[in-house]
C-alpha positions as CSV (number, residue, x, y, z in Angstrom):
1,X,6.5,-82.3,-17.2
2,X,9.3,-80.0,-16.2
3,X,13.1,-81.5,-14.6
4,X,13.9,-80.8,-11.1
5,X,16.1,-78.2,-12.7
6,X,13.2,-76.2,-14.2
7,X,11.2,-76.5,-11.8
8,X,13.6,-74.6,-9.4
9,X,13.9,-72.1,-12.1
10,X,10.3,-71.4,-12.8
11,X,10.2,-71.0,-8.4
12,X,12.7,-68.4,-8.7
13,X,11.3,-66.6,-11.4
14,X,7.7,-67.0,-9.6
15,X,9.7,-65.3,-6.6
16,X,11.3,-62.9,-8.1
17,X,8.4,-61.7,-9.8
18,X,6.7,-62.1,-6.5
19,X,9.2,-59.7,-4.7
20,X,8.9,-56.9,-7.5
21,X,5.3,-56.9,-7.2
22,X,5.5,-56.7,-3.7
23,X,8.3,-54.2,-3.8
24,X,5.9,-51.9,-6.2
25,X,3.3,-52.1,-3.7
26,X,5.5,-51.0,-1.4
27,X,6.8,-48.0,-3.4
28,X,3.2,-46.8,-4.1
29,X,2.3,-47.3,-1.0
30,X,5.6,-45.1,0.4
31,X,4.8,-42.3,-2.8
32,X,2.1,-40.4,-0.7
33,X,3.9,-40.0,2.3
34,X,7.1,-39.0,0.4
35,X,4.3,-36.2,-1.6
36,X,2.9,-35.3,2.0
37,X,6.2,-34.5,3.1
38,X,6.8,-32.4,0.7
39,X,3.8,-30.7,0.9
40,X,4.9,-29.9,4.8
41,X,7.9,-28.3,3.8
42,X,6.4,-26.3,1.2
43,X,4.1,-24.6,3.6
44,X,6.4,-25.2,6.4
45,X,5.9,-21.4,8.3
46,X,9.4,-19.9,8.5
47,X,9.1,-17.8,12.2
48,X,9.5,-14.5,10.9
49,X,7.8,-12.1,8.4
50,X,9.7,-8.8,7.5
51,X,6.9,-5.8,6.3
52,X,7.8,-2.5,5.0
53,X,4.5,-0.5,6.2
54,X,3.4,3.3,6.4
55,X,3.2,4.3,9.9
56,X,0.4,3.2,12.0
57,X,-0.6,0.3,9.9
58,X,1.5,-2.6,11.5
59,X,0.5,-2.4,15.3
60,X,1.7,-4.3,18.2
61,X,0.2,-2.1,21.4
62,X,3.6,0.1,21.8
63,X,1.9,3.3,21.4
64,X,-1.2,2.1,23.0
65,X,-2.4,-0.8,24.5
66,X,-5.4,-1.1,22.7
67,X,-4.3,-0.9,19.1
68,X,-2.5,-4.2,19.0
69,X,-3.2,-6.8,15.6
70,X,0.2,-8.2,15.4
71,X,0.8,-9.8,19.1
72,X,-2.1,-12.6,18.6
73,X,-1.1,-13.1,15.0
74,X,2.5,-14.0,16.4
75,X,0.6,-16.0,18.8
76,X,-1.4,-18.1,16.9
77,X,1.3,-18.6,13.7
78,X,4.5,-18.3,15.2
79,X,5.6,-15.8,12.8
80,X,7.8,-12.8,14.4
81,X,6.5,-9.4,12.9
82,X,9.7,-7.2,11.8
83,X,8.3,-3.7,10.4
84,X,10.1,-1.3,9.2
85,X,8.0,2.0,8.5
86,X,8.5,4.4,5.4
87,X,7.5,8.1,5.0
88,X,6.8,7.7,1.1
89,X,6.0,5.5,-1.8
90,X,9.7,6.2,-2.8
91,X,11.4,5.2,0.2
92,X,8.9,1.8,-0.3
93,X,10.3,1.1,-3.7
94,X,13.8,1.7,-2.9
95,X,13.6,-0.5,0.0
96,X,12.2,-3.3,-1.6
97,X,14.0,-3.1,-4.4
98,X,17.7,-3.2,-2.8
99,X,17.6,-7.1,-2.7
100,X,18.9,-7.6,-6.1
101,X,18.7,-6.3,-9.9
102,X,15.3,-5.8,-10.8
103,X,15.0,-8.6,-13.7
104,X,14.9,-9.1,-17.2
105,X,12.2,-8.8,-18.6
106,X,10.1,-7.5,-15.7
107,X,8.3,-10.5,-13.8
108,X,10.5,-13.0,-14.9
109,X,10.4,-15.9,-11.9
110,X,13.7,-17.1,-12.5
111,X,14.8,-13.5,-10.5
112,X,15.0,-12.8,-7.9
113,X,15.9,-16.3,-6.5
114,X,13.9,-17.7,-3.3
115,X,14.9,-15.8,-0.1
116,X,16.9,-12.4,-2.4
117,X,14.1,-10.0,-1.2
118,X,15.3,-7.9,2.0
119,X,11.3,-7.5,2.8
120,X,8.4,-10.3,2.6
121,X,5.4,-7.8,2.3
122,X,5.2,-4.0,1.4
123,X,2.0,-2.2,2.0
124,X,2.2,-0.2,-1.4
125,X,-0.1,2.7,-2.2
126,X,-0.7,3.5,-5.6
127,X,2.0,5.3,-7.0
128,X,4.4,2.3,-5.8
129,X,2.5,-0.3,-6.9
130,X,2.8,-0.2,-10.8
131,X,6.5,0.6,-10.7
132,X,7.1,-2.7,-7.9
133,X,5.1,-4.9,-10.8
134,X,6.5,-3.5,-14.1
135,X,10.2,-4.0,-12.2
136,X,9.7,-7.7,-11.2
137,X,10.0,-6.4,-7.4
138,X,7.0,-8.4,-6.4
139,X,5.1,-11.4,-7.6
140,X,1.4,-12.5,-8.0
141,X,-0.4,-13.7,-5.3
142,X,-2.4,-17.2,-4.8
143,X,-6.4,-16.1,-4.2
144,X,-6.6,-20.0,-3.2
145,X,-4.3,-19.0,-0.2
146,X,-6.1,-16.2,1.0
147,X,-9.9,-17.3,1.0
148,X,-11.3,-14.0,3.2
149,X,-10.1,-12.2,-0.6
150,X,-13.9,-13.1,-1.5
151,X,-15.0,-10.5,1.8
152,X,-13.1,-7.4,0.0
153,X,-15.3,-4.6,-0.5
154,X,-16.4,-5.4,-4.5
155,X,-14.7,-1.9,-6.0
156,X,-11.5,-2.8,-4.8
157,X,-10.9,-6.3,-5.7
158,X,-9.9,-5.4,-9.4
159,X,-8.8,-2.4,-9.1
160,X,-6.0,-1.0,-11.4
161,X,-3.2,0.1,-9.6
162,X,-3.3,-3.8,-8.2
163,X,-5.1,-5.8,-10.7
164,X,-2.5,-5.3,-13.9
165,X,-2.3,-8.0,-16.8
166,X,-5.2,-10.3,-15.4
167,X,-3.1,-11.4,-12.4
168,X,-3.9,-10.4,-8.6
169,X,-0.8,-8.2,-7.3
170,X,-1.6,-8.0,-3.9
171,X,-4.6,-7.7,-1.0
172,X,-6.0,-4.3,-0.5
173,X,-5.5,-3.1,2.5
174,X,-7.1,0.5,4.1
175,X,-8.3,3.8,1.4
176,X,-8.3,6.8,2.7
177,X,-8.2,10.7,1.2
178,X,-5.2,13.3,1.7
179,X,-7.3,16.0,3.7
180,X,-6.8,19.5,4.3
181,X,-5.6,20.0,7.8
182,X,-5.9,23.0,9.8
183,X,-5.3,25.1,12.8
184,X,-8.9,26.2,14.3
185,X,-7.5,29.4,16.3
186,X,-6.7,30.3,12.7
187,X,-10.0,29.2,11.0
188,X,-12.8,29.2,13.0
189,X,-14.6,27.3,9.5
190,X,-13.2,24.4,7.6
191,X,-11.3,26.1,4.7
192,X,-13.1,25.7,1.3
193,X,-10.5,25.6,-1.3
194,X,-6.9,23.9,-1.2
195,X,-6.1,27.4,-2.5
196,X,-5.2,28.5,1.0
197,X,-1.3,25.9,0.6
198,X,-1.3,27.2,-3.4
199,X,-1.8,30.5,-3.3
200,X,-0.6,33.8,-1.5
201,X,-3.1,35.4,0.4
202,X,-4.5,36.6,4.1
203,X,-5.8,33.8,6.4
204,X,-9.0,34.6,8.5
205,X,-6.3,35.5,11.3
206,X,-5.6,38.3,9.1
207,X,-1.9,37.3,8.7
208,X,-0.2,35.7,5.6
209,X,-0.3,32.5,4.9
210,X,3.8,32.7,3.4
211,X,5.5,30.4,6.4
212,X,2.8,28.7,7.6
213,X,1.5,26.3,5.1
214,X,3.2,22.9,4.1
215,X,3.4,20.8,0.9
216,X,4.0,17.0,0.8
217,X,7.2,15.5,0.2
218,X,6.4,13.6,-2.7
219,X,6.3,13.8,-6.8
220,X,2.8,12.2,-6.7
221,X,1.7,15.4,-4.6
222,X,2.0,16.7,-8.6
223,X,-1.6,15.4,-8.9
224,X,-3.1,17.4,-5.7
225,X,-1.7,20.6,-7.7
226,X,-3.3,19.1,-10.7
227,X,-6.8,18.7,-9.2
228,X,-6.8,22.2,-7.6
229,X,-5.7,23.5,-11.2
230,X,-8.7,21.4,-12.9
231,X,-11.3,23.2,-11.0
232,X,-9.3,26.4,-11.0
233,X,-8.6,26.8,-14.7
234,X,-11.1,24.6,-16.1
235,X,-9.6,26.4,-19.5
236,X,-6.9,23.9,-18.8
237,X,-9.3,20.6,-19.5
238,X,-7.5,18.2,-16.9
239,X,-9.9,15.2,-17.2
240,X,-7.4,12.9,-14.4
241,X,-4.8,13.8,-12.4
242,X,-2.2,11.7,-12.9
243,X,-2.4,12.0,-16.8
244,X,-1.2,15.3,-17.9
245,X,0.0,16.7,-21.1
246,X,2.6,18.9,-21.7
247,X,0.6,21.9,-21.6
248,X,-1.4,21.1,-18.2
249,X,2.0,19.8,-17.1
250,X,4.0,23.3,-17.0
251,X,0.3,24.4,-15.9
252,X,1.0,22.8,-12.9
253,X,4.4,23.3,-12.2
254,X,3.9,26.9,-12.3
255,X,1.7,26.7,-9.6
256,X,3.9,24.5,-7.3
257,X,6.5,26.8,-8.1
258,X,4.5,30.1,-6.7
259,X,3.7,27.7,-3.5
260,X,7.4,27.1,-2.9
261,X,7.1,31.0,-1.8
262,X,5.1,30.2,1.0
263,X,5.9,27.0,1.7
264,X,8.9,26.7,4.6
265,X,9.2,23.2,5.2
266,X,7.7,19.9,3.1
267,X,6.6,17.0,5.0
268,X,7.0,13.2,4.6
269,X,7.4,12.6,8.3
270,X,4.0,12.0,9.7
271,X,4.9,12.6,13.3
272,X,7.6,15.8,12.3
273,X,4.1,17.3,10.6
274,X,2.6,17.0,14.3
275,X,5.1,18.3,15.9
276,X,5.5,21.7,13.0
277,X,1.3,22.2,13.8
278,X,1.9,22.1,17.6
279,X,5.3,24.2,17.8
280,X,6.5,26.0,14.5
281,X,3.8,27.7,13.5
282,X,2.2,25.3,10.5
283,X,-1.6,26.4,10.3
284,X,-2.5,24.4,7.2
285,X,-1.3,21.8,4.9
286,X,-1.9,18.6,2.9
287,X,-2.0,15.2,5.5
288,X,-3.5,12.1,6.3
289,X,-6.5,11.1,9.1
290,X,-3.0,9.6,10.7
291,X,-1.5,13.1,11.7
292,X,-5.4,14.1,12.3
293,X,-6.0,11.8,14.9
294,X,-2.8,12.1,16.5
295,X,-2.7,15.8,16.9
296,X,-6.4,15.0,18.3
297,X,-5.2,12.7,20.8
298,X,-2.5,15.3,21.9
299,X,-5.4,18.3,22.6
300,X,-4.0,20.4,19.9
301,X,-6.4,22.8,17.9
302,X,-6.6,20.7,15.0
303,X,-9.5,19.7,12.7
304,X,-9.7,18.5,8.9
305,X,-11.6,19.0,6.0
306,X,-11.8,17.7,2.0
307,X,-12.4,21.2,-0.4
308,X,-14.6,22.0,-3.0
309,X,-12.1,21.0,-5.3
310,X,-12.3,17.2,-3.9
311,X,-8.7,15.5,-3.2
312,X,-6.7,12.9,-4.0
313,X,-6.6,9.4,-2.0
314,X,-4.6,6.3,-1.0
315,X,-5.5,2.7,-1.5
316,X,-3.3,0.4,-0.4
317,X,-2.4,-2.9,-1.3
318,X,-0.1,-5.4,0.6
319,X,1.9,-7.0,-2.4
320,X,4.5,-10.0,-1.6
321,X,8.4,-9.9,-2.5
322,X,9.6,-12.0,-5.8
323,X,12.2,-13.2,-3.6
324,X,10.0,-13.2,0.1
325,X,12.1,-15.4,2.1
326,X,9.2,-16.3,4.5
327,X,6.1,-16.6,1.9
328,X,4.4,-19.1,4.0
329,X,4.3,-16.9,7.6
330,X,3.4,-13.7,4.6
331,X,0.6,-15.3,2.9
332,X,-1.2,-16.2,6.5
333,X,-0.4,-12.4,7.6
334,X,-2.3,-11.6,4.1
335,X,-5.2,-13.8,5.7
336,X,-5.1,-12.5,9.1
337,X,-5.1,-9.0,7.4
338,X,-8.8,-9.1,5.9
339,X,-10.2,-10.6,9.1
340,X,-13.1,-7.6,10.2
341,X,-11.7,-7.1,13.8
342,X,-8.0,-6.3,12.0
343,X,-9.6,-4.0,9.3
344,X,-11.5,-2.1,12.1
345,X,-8.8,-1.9,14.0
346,X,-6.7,-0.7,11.8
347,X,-9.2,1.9,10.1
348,X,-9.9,3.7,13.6
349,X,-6.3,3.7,14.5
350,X,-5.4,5.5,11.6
351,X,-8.4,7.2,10.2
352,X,-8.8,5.4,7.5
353,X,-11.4,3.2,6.1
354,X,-11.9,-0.6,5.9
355,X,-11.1,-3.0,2.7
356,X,-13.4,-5.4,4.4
357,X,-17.3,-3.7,4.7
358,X,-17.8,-6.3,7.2
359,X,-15.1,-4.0,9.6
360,X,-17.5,-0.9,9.7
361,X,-20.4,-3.1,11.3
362,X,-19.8,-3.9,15.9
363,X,-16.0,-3.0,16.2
364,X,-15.5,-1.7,19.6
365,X,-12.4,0.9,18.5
366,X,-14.0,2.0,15.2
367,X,-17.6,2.7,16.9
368,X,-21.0,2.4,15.1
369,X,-20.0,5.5,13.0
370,X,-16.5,5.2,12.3
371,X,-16.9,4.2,9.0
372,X,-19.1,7.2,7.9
373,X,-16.6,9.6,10.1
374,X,-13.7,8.4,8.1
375,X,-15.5,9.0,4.4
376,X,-16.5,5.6,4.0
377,X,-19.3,6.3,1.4
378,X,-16.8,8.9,-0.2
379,X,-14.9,6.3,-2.6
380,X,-15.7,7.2,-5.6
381,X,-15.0,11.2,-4.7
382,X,-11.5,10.5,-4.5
383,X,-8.8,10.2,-7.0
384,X,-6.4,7.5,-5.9
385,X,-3.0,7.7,-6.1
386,X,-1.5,5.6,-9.3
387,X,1.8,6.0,-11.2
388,X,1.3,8.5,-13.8
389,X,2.8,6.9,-17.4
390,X,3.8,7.8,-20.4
391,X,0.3,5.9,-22.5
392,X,-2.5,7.1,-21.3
393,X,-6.3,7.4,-22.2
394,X,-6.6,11.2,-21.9
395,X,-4.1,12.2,-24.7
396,X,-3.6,10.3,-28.1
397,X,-0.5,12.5,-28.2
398,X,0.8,11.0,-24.3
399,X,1.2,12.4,-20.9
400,X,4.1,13.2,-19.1
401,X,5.4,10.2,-17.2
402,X,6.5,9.9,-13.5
403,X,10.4,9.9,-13.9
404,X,9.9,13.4,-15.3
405,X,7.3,13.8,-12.5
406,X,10.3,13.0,-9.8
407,X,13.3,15.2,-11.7
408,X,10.5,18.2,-11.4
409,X,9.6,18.2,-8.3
410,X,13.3,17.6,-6.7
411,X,14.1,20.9,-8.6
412,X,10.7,22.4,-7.3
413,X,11.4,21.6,-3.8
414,X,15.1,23.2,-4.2
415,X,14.2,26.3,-5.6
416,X,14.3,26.2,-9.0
């Protein structure tokens, strides 16, 4: 038998034991909402979404009405599209780089903090892909986020200018060659050698070509001398490109060299090349189905080809900031981006071709033969864009890498 006294002690206890069951309950019970909360904010969208982008690729109807993916993406997430467009991989790099200090070692989380990146998203091709990875500029991306990744067209979802240490880098975006574009006054049949920008000699006009051919403003335009070369001096044994030893290397300089004779202006402005076919005299140069289909739609004489010697390409990939201070509105734009009507879209506004097969098939823009028009089936023709680097699988010995690539070419371009 227990005293009064115990037995109010033993009633507390029972309480109090009581209570802290209770008040465990309770705190299991108010865990999940406190997780779910969290959750929100994590994938909270921020209402704006910065992209650095080549021209033509981030459309909102400006330049006409009908080529317009970004105004029901703003629509439907809420996310305000800022673009800001960028004549070459150089300019990309720069600009996504001038957040911060690249970090130490390259892809180290802890750098650049949440929100440092002055750019959520980067449509990279090639040559500014490995060099945005190897600095830490941009970070892997979450397949799990973007679940139209599994639509990509099967030779580009591991591809190596994206796909680098078994991690995803970014979502491919349009492929496309650099094509020969010409005057057709000037020739009345597609030119059939890139020799016509390399080397001195009488169009079918009967005039000189010295004056009126350009060159691309770019180091990587190194490897469109290079493929010429390959076919040319076959002596030379370039296998790729964008892996040269030192003798191919001066190979190729030499030539670029002899084309600055003829060459009166290089291009990186895709809208200044326009503009030099229609009013200073440019009859031929390197370009993009961009300036193509823009000269087209302005009536001027204009047609393009791909030479016997074949030509390098572009395939782009939209990589995501370290630092992307809205990674919740970027990682639905990377969705929205592989949808078939946006790849279509996109493809026949700018003569390219689709990431997404699934595009070429019932878009209104791109037409039943779009595809096939814009080289579709020519993939594996091309060699893509991708930073040239010291190691490399064609020479034990090395190849020259792109930082002597950029000196080069600067000294090239300003006569020396």
């Amino acid at each position: 038998m227990f005293s009064g006294s115990a037995k109010r002690s033993l009633t507390i206890l029972a309480c109090s034991a009581a209570l802290t069951i209770s008040a465990c309950a309770k705190k299991e019970e108010e865990a999940p909402k406190k997780d779910d909360a969290m959750m929100a904010n994590a994938t909270a969208l921020e209402g704006a979404l910065d992209i650095v982008a080549w021209p033509g690729y981030v459309e909102r109807g400006e330049n006409d009405k009908a080529y317009d993916w970004v105004t029901q993406f703003e629509a439907d997430t809420g996310c305000k599209v800022n673009v800001k467009t960028a004549a070459t991989s150089d300019e990309m790099v720069t600009l996504m780089s001038s957040g911060g200090t690249p970090p130490s070692p390259p892809g180290d989380a802890s750098w650049p903090p949440p929100g440092n990146a002055p750019y959520d998203l980067v449509t990279a091709s090639g040559d500014a892909s490995l060099r945005l990875i190897r600095g830490g500029t941009v970070q892997p991306i979450s397949l799990e986020r973007i679940p139209s990744y599994a639509n990509l067209d099967a030779r580009l979802k591991e591809a190596p200018w994206h796909y680098v240490d078994g991690k995803h880098w970014g979502v491919p975006y349009q492929w496309g060659p650099n094509v020969l574009m010409y005057n057709t006054d000037v020739f009345k049949k597609p030119p059939a050698s890139w020799s016509v920008v390399f080397e001195p000699q009488k169009l079918p006009d009967g005039k000189p070509n010295k004056n009126r051919v350009q060159a691309y403003d770019g180091p990587i335009y190194i490897a469109d001398a290079a493929l010429y070369l390959a076919t040319k001096k076959p002596e030379l044994g370039i296998k790729d490109p964008y892996e040269l030893n030192e003798a191919q290397y001066a190979a190729v300089l030499g030539l670029l060299r002899g084309q600055r004779q003829l060459v009166p202006k290089y291009w990186h402005d895709a809208m200044a090349q326009v503009q030099d076919f229609q009013n200073e005299g440019i009859v031929a140069s390197s370009s993009w189905p961009y300036q193509v289909n823009t000269a087209l739609a302005n009536k001027q004489k204009i047609a393009s080809t791909v030479p016997a010697e074949g030509a390098t390409g572009w395939a782009d990939t939209t990589m995501l900031a370290a630092g992307a201070k809205h990674p919740n509105c970027a990682y639905k734009w990377l969705e929205w981006s592989l949808s078939p009507k946006v790849q279509g879209d996109v493809a026949a506004y700018f003569g390219s071709n689709p990431t997404v097969p699934k595009a070429c098939e019932g878009n209104a823009l791109l037409g039943a033969d779009g595809c096939k028009t814009n080289g579709f089936e020519n993939f594996e023709k091309l060699k893509f864009w991708r930073t040239p680097e010291a190691k490399c699988a064609s020479h034990v010995e090395g190849c020259v890498p792109y930082s002597r690539w950029v000196t080069d070419y600067v000294a090239i371009i300003g006569g020396k």
